[in-house]
N, CA, C and O atoms as a Maestro MAE file, in Angstrom:
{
 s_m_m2io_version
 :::
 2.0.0
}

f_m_ct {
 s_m_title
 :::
 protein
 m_atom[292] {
  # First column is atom index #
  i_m_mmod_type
  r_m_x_coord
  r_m_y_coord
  r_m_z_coord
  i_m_residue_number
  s_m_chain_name
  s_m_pdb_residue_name
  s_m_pdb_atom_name
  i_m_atomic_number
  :::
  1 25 -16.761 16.954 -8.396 1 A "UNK " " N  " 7
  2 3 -16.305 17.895 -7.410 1 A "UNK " " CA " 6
  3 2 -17.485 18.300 -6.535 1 A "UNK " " C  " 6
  4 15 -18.599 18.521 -7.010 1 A "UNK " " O  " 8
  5 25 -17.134 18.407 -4.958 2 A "UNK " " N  " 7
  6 3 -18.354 19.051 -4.226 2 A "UNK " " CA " 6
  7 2 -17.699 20.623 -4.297 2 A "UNK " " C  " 6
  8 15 -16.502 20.906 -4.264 2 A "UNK " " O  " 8
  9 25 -18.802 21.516 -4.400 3 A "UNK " " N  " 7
  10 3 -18.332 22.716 -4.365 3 A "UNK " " CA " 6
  11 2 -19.163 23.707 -3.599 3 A "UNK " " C  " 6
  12 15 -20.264 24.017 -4.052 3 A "UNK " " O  " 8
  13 25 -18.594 24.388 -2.134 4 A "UNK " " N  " 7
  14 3 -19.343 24.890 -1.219 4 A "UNK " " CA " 6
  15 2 -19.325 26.691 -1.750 4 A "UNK " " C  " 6
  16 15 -18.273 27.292 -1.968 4 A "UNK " " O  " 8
  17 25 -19.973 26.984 -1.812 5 A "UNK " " N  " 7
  18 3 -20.047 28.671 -2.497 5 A "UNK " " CA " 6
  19 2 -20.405 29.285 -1.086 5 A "UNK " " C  " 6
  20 15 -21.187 28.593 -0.433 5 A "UNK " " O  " 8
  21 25 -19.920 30.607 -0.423 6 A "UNK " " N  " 7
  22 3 -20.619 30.962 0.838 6 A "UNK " " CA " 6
  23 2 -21.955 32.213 0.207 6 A "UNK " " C  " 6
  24 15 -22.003 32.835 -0.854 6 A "UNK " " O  " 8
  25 25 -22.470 32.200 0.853 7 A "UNK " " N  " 7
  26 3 -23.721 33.671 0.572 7 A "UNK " " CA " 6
  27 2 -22.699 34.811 0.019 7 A "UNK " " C  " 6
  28 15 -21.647 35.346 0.367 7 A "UNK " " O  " 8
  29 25 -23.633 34.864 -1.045 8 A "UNK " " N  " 7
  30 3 -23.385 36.060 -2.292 8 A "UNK " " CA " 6
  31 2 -22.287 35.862 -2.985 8 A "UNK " " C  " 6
  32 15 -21.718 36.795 -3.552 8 A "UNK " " O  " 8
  33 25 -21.833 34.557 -3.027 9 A "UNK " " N  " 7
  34 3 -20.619 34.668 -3.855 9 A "UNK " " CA " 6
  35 2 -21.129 34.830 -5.229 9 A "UNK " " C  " 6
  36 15 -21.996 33.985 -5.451 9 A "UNK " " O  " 8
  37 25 -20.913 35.584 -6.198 10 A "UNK " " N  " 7
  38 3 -21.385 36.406 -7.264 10 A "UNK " " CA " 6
  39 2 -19.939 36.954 -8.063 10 A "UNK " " C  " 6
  40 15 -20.062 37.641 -9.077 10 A "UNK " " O  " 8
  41 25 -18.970 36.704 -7.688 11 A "UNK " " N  " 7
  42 3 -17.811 37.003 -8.793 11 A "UNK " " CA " 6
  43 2 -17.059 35.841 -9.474 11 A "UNK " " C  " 6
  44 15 -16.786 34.854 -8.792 11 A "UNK " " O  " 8
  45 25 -16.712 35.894 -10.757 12 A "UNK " " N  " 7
  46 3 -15.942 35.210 -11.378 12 A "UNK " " CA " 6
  47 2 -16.655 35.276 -12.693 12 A "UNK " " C  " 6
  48 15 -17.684 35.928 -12.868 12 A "UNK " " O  " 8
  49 25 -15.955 34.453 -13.747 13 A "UNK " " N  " 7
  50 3 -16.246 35.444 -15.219 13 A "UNK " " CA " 6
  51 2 -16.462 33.648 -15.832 13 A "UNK " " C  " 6
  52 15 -15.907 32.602 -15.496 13 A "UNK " " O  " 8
  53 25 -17.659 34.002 -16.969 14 A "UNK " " N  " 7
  54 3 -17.948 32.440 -17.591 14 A "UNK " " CA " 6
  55 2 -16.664 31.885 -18.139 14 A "UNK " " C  " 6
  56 15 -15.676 32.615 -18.210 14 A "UNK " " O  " 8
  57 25 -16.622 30.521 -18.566 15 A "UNK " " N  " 7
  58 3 -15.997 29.987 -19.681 15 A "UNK " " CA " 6
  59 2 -15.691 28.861 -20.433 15 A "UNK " " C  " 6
  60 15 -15.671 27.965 -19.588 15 A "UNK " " O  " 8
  61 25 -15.480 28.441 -21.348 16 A "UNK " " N  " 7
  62 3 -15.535 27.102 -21.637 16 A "UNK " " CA " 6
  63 2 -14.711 25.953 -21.581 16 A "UNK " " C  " 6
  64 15 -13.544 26.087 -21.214 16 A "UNK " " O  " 8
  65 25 -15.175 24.794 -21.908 17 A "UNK " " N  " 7
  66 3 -14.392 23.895 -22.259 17 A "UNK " " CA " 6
  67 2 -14.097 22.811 -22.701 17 A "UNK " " C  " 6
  68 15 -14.609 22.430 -21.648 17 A "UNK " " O  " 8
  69 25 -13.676 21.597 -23.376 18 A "UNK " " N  " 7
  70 3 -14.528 20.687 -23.897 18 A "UNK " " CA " 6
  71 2 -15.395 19.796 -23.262 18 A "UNK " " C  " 6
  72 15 -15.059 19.810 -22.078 18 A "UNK " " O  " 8
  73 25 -16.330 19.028 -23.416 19 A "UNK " " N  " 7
  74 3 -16.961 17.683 -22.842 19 A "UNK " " CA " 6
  75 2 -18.408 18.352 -22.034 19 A "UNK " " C  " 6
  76 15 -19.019 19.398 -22.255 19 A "UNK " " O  " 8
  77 25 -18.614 17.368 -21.123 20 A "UNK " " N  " 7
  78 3 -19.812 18.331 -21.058 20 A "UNK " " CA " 6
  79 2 -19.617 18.182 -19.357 20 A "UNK " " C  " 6
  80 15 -18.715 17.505 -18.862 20 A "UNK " " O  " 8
  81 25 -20.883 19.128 -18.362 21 A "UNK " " N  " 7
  82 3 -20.733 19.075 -17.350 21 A "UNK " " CA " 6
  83 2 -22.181 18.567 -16.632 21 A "UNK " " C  " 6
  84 15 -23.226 18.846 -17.219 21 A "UNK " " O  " 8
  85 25 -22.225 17.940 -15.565 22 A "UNK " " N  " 7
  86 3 -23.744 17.968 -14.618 22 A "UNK " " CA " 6
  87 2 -23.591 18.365 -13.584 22 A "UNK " " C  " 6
  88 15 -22.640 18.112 -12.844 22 A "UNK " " O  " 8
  89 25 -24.932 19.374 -13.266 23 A "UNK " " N  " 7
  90 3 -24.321 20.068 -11.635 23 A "UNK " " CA " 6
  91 2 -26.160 19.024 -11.173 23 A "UNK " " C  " 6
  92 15 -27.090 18.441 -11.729 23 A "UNK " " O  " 8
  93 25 -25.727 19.356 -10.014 24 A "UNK " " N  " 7
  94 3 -26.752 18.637 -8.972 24 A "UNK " " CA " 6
  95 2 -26.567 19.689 -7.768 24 A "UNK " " C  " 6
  96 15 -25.404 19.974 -7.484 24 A "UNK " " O  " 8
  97 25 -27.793 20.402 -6.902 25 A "UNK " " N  " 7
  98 3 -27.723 21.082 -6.373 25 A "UNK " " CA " 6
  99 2 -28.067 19.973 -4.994 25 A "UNK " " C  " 6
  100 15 -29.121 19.365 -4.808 25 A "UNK " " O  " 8
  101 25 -27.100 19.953 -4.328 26 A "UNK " " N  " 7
  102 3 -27.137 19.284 -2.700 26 A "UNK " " CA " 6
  103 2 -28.240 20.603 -1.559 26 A "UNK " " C  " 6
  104 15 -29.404 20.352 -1.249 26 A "UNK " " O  " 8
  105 25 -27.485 21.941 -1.120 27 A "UNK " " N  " 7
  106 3 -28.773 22.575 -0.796 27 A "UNK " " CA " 6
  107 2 -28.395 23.852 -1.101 27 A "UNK " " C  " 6
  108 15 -27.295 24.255 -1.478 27 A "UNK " " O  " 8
  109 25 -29.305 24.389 -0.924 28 A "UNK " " N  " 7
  110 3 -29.884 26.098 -1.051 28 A "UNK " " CA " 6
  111 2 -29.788 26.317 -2.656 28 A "UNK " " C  " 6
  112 15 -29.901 25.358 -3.419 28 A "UNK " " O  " 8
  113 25 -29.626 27.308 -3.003 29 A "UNK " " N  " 7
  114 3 -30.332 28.171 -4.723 29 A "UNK " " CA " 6
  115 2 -29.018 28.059 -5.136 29 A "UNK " " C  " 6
  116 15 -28.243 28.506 -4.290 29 A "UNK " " O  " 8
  117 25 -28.284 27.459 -6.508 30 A "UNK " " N  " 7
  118 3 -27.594 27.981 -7.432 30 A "UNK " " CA " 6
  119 2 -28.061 28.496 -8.652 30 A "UNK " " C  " 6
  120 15 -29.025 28.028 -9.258 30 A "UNK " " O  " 8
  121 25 -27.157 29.780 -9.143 31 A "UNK " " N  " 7
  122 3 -27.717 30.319 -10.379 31 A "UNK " " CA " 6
  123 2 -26.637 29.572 -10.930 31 A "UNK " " C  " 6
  124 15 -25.545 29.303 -10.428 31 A "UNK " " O  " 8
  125 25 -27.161 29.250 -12.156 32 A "UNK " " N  " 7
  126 3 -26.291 28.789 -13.588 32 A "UNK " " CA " 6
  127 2 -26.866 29.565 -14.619 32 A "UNK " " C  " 6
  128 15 -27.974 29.686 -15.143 32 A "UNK " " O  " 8
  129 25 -25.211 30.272 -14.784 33 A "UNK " " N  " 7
  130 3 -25.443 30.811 -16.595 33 A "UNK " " CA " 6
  131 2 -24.862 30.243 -17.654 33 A "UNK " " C  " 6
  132 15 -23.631 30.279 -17.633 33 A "UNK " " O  " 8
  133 25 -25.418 29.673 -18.674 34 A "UNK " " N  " 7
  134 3 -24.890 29.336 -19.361 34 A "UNK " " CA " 6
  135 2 -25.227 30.044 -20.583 34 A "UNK " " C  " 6
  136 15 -26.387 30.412 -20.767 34 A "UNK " " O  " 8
  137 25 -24.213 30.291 -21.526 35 A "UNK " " N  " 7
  138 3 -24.448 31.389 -22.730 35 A "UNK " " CA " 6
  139 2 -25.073 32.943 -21.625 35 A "UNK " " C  " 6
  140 15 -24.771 33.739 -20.736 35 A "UNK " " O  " 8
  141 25 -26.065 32.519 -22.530 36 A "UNK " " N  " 7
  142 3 -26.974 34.164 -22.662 36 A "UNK " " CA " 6
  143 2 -28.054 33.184 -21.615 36 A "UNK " " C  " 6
  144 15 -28.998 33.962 -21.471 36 A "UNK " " O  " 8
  145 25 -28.308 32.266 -21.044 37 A "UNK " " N  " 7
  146 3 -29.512 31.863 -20.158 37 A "UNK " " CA " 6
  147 2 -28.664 31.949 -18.974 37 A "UNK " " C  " 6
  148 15 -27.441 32.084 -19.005 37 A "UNK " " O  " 8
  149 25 -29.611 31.835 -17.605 38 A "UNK " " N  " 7
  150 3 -29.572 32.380 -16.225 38 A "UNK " " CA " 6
  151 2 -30.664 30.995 -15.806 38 A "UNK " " C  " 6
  152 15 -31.889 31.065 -15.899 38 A "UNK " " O  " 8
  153 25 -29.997 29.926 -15.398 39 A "UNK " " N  " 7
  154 3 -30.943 29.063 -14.897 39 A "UNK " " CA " 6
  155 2 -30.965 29.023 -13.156 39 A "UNK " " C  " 6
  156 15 -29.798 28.955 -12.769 39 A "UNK " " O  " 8
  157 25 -31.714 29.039 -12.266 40 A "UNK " " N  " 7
  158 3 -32.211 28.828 -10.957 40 A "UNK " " CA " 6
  159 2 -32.316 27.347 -10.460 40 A "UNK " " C  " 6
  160 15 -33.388 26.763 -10.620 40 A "UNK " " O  " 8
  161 25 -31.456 26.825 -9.975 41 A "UNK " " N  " 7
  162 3 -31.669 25.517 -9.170 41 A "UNK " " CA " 6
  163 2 -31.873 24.958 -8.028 41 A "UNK " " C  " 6
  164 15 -30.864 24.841 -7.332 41 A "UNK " " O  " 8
  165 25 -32.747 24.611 -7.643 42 A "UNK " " N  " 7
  166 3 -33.293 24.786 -6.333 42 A "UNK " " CA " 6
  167 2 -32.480 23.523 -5.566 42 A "UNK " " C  " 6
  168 15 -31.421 23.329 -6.162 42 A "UNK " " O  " 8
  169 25 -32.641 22.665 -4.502 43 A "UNK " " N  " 7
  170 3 -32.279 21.623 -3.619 43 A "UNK " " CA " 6
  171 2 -32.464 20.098 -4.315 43 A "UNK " " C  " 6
  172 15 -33.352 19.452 -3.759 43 A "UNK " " O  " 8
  173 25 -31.996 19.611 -5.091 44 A "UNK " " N  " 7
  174 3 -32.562 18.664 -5.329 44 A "UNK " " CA " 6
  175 2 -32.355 18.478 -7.072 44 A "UNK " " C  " 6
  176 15 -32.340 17.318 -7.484 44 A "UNK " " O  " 8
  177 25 -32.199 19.600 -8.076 45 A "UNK " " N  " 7
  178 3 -32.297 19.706 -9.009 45 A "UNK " " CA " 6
  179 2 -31.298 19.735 -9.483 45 A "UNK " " C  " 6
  180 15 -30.376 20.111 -8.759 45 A "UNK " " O  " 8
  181 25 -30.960 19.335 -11.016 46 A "UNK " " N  " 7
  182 3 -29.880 19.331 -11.722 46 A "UNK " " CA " 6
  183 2 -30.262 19.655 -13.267 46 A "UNK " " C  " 6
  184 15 -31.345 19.671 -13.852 46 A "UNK " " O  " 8
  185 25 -28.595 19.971 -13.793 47 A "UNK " " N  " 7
  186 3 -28.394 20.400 -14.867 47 A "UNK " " CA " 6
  187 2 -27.478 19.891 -15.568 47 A "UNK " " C  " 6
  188 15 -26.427 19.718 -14.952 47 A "UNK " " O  " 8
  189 25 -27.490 19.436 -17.155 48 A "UNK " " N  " 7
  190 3 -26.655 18.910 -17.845 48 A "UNK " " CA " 6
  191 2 -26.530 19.844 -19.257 48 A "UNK " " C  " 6
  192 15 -27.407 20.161 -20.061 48 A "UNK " " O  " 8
  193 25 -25.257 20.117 -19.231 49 A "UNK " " N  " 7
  194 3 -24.968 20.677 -20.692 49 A "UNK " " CA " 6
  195 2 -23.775 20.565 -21.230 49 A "UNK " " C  " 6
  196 15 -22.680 20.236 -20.775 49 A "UNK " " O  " 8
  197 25 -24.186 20.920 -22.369 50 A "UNK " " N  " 7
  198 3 -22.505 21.293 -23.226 50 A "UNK " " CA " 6
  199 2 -21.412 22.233 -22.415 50 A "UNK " " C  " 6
  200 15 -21.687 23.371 -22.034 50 A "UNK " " O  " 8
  201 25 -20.297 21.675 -22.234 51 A "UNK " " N  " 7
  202 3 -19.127 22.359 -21.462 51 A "UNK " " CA " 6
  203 2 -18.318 23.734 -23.008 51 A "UNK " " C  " 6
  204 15 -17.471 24.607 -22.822 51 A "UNK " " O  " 8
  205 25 -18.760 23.508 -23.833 52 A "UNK " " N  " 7
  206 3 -18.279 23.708 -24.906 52 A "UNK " " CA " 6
  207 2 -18.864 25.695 -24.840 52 A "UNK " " C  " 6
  208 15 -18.304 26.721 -25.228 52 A "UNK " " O  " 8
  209 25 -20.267 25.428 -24.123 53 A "UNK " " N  " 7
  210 3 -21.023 27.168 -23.949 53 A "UNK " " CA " 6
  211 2 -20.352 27.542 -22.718 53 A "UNK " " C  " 6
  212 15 -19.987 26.832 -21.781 53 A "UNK " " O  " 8
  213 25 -20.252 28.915 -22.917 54 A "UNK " " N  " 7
  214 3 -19.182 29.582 -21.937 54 A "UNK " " CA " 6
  215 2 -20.826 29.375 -20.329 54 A "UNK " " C  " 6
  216 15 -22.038 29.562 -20.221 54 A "UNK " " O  " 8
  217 25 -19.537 28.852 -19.418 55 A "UNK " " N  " 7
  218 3 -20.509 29.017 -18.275 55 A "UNK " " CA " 6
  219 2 -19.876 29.097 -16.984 55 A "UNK " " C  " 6
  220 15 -18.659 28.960 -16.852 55 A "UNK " " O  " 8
  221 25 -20.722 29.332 -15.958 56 A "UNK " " N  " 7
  222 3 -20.197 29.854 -14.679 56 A "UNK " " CA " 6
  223 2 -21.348 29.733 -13.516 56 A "UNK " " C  " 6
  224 15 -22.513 29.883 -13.883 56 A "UNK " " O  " 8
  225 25 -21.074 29.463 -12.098 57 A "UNK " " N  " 7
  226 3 -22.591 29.373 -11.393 57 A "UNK " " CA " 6
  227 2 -22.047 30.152 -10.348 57 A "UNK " " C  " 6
  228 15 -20.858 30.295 -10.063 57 A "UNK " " O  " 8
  229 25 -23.199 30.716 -9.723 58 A "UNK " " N  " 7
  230 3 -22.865 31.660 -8.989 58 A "UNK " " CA " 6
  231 2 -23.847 31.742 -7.334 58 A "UNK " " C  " 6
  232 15 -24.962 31.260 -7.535 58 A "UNK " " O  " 8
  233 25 -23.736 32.055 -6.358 59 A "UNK " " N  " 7
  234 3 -24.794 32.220 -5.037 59 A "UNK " " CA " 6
  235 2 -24.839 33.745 -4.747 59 A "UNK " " C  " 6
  236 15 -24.007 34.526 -4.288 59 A "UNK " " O  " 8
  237 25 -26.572 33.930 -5.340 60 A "UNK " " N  " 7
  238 3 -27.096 35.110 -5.084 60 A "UNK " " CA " 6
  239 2 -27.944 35.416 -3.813 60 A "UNK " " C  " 6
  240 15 -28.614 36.445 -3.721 60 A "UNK " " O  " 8
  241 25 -27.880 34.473 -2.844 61 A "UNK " " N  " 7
  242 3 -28.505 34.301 -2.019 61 A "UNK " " CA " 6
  243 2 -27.438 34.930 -0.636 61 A "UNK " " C  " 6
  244 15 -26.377 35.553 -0.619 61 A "UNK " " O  " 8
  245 25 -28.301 34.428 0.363 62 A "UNK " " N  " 7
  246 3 -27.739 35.168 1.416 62 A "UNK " " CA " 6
  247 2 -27.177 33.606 2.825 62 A "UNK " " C  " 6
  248 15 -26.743 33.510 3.973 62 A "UNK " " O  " 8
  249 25 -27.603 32.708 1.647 63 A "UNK " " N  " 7
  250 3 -27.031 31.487 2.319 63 A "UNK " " CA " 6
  251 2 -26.201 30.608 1.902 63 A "UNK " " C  " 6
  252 15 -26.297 30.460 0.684 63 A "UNK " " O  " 8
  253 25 -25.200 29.771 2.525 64 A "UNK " " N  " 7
  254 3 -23.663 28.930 1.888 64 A "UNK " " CA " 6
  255 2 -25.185 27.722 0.975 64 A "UNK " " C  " 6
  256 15 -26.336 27.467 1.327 64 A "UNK " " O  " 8
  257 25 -24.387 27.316 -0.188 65 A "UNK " " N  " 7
  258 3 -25.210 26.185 -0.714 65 A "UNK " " CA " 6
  259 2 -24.009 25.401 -1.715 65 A "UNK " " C  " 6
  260 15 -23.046 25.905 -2.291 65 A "UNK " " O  " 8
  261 25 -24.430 24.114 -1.676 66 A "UNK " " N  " 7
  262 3 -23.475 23.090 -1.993 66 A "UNK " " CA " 6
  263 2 -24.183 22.806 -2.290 66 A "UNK " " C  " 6
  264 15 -25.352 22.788 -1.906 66 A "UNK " " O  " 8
  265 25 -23.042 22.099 -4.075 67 A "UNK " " N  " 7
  266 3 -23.488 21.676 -5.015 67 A "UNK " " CA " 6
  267 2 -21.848 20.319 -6.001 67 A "UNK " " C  " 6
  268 15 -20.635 20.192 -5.835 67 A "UNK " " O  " 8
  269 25 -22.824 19.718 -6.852 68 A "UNK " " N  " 7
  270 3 -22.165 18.488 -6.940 68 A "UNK " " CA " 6
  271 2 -21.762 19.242 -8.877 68 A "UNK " " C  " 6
  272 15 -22.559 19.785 -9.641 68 A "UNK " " O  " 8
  273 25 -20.294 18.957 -9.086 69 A "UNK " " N  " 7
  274 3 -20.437 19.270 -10.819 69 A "UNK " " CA " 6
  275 2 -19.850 17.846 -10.738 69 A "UNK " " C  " 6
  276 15 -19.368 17.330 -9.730 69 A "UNK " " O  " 8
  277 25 -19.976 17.254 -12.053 70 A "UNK " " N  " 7
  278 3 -19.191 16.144 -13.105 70 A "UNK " " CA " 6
  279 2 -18.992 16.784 -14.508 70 A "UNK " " C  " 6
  280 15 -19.809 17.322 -15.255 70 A "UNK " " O  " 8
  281 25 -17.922 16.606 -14.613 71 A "UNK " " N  " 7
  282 3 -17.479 17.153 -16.053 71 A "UNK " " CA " 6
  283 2 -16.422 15.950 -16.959 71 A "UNK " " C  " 6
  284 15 -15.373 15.544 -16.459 71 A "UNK " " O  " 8
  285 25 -16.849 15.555 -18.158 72 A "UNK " " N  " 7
  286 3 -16.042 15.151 -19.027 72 A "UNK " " CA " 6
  287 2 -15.497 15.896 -19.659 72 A "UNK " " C  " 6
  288 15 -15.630 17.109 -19.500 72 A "UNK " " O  " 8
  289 25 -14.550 15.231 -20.766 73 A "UNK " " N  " 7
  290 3 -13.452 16.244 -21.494 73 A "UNK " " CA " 6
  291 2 -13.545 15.211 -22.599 73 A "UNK " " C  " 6
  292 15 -12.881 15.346 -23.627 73 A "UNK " " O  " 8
  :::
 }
 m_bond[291] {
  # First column is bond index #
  i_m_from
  i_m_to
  i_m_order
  :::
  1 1 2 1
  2 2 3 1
  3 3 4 2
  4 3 5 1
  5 5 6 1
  6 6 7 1
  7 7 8 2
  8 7 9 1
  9 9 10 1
  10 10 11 1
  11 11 12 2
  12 11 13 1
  13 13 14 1
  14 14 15 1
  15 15 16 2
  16 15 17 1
  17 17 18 1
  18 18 19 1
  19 19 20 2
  20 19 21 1
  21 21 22 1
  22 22 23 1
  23 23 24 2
  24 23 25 1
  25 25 26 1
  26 26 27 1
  27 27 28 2
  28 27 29 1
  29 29 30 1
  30 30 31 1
  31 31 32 2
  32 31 33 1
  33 33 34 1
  34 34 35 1
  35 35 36 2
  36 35 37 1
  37 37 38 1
  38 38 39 1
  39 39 40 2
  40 39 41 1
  41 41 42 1
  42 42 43 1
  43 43 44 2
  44 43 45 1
  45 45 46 1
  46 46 47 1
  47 47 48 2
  48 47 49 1
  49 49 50 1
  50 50 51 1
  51 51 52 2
  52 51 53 1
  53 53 54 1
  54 54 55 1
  55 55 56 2
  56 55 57 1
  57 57 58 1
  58 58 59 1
  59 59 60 2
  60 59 61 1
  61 61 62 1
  62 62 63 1
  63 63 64 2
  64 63 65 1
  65 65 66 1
  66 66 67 1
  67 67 68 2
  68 67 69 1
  69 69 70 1
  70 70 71 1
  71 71 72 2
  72 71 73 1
  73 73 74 1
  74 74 75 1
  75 75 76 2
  76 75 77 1
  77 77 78 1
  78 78 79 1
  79 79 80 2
  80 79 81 1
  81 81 82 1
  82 82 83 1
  83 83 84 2
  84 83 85 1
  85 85 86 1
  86 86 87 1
  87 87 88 2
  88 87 89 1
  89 89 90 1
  90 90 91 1
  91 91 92 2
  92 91 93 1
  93 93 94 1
  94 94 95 1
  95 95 96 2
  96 95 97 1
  97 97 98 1
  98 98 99 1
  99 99 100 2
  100 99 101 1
  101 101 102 1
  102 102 103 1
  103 103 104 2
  104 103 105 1
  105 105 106 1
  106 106 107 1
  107 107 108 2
  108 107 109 1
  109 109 110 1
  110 110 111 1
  111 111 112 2
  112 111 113 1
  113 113 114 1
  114 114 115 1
  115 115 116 2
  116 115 117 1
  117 117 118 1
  118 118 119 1
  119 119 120 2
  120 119 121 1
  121 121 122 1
  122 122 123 1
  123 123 124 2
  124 123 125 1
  125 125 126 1
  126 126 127 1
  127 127 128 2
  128 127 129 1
  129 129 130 1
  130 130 131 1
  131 131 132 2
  132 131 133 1
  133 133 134 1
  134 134 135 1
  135 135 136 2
  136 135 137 1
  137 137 138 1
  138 138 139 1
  139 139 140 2
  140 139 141 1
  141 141 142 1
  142 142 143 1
  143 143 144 2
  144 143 145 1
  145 145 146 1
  146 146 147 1
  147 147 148 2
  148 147 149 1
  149 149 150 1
  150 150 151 1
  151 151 152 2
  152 151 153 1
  153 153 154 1
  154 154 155 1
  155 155 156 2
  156 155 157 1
  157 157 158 1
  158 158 159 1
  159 159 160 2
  160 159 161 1
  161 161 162 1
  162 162 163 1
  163 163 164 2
  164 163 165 1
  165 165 166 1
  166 166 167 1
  167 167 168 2
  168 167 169 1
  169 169 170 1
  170 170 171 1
  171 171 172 2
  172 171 173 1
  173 173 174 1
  174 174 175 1
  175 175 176 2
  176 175 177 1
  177 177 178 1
  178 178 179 1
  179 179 180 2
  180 179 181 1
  181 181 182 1
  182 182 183 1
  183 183 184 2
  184 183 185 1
  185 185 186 1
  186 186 187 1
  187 187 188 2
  188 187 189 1
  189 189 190 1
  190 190 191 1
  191 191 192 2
  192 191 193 1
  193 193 194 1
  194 194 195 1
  195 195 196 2
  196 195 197 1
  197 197 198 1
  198 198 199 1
  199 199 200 2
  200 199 201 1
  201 201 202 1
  202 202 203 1
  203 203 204 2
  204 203 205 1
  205 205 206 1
  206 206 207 1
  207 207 208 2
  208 207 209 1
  209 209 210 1
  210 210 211 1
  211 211 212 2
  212 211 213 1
  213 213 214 1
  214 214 215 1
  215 215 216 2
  216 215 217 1
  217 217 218 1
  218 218 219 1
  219 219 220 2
  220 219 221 1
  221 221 222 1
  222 222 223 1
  223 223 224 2
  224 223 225 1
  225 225 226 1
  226 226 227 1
  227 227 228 2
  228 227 229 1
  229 229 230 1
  230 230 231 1
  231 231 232 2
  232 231 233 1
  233 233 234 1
  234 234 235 1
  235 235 236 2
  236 235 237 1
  237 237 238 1
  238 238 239 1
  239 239 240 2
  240 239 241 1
  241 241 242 1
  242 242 243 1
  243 243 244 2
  244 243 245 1
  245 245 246 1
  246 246 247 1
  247 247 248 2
  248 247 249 1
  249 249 250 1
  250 250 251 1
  251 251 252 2
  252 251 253 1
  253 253 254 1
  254 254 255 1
  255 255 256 2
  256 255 257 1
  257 257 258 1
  258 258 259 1
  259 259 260 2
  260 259 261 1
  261 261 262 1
  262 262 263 1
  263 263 264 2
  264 263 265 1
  265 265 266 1
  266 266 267 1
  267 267 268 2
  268 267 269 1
  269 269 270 1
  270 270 271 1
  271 271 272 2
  272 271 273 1
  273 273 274 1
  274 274 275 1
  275 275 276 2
  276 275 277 1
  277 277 278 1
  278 278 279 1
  279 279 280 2
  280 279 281 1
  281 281 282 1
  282 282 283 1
  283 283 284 2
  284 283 285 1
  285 285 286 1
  286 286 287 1
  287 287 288 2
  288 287 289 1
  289 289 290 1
  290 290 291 1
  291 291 292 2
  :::
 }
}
C-alpha cells in the first residue's frame, strides 16, 4: 500500500495482526510505534516487524509524507 498521511496526522489507536509488516519511508518523517517503542524514519529508511505487536504510524510533522507498508498474513 502507498499511504499519504497530511501534516500532523497524529490520531488513530495501535493494533495487531497476524504476519508481519515493512514500511519504507518514500518522503518526509514517519513515527512508528510499535509496542512500547516510538521509532523515527527519515526519507529513505525502513522498518520490518512482527505484525503480531500492536502498532500504528503516525505524522508529527508539519509536512504531508508518503510512505510504502507490505504486510503478510
Amino acid at each position: 500500500m502507498l499511504i499519504t498521511l497530511p501534516a500532523n496526522q497524529s490520531d488513530g489507536q495501535p493494533f495487531a495482526h497476524s504476519g508481519h509488516e515493512f514500511v519504507y519511508v518514500i518522503e518526509g518523517t514517519l513515527t512508528l510505534q510499535i509496542g512500547t517503542k516510538i521509532i523515527e524514519l527519515q526519507q529513505g529508511e525502513s522498518w520490518f516487524f512482527s505484525a503480531s505487536e500492536t502498532h500504528y504510524w503516525y505524522n508529527h510533522t508539519d509536512q504531508t509524507i508518503r510512505f510504502l507498508v507490505v504486510s503478510s498474513r
